[in-house]
Structure formats: structure tokens, C-alpha cells
N, C-alpha and C positions, 0 to 999 in steps of 0.2 A: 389353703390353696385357693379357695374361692374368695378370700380376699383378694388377694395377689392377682386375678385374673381380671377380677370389679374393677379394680382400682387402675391395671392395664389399659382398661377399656373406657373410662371413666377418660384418663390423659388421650386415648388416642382421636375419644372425640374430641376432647376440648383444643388439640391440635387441629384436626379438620376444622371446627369453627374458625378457630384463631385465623388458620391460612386463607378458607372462603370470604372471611371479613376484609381479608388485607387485598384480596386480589380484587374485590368489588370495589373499593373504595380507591386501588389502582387504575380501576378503567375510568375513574371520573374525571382524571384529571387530563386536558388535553397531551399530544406529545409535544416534546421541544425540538425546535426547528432547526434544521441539521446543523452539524457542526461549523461548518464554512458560515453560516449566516448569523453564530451566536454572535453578541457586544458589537454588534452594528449598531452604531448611534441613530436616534429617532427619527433624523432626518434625511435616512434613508432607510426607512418604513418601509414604503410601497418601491423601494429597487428594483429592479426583474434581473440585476448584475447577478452572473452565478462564474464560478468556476468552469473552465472547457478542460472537459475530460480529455485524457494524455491520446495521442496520435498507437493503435494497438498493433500496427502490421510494420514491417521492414521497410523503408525508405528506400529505392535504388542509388546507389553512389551519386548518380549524374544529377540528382533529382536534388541533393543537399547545394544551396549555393551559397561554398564556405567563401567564394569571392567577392561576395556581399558584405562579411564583416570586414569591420574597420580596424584596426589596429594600432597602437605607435610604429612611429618609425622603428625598425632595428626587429620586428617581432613579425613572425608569418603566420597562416590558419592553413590547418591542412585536414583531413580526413583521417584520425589515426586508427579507427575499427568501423564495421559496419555489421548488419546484421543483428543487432542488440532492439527491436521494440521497446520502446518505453524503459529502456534504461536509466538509470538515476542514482546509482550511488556506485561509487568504485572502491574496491580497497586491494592490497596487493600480498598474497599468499606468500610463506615460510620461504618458497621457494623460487617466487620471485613471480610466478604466475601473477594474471590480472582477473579480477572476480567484479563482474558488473552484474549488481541486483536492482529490481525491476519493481514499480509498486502494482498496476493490477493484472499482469502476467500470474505472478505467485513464481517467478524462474529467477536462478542466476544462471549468467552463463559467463564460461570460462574463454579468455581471450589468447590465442596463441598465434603467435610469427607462423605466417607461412613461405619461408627464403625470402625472395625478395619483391614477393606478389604484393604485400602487407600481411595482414594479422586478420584471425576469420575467429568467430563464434560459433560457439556450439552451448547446447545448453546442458548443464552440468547437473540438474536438479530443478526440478515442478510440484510447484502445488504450492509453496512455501506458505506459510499466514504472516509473517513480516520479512521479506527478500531486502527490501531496501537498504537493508545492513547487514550485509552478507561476511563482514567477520566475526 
């Protein structure tokens, strides 16, 4: 039994070294520079271009100016929901419902007809850790 216990003890340091060696030799290396900036070509090294973080609050209706886009002939722009933050991906449930997930909310929210007002939002589910593909 005093083998069995040595030899325990024997592996469970040589795992603490093992781990201590790898984690020291982890902090040497710089981190890598975020995701959006990876295989930027060299000649734009010193860029300060970043990504603009997505717009997080509700937009008022009047505030959207769908009369600004352009279109072809034959084709209109209208407002078909509102109330959705940072929405970004739609897919359409079993039952015909509409599921709009969101990427830094963490929410989907569920889109339903209200008569002949239009269609309102609610949110159906929070916290998500990937909502943006909400089937």
C-alpha cells in the first residue's frame, strides 16, 4: 500500500510541474491581436480601421429613413417590425411564427401581428451565448 500511495504522489507532482512549466512558458508569448485584425496585409500595419460596434437600444419608428433607400422600379421599402435591438438573423418557426436573434443582446425575440397596427416584439429568451441562429 505504501507503494501505491509513493508512486500516487510521485505522478501528482510530476503533473503540477508539467502544468507550472506550460503555463510559465504560456505567459511569454505575446497575445494575438483580436479577431477582426487577424490577415490584414502589412500595408495596413499601423490602420486605427476597427469595426463600429452594432447600434444596442430600439430605434423609434420615425427615426428609421426607409425613404432613403433606393430601389428598382416595381419594388417598395417599408418598416415590417420594430422594437428588435441589434437584430441580425431571422428564421421562421413550425408554426409560422418569426424568431429574430440578436448578436450582443444574448436575446431572441419572437415577432407577432398585432391586427392591423403592424407586428410588435417581445422577447422570448435572454442570456443566449450564440442567439444569432436562433433555429
Amino acid at each position: 500500500m505504501h507503494d501505491v500511495s509513493t508512486t500516487a504522489l510521485r505522478i501528482a507532482i510530476a503533473g503540477a510541474l508539467a502544468c507550472s512549466t506550460s503555463v510559465a512558458t504560456g505567459q511569454d508569448k505575446p497575445a494575438p491581436p483580436p479577431v477582426w485584425q487577424q490577415g490584414k496585409p502589412a500595408a495596413m500595419a499601423d490602420s486605427k480601421l476597427a469595426p463600429l460596434a452594432g447600434k444596442l437600444t430600439e430605434t423609434p419608428p420615425g427615426e428609421i429613413p426607409v425613404d432613403k433607400i433606393r430601389v428598382p422600379a416595381g419594388f417598395k421599402v417599408e418598416l415590417w417590425a420594430h422594437g428588435i435591438p441589434g437584430g441580425r438573423a431571422m428564421a421562421r418557426g413550425d408554426k409560422g411564427k418569426i424568431y429574430v436573434g440578436t448578436r450582443g443582446l444574448g436575446r431572441v425575440y419572437e415577432v407577432t401581428t398585432r391586427g392591423t397596427s403592424g407586428r410588435a416584439a417581445s422577447s422570448s429568451t435572454s442570456w443566449c451565448s450564440r442567439p444569432v441562429s436562433p433555429t
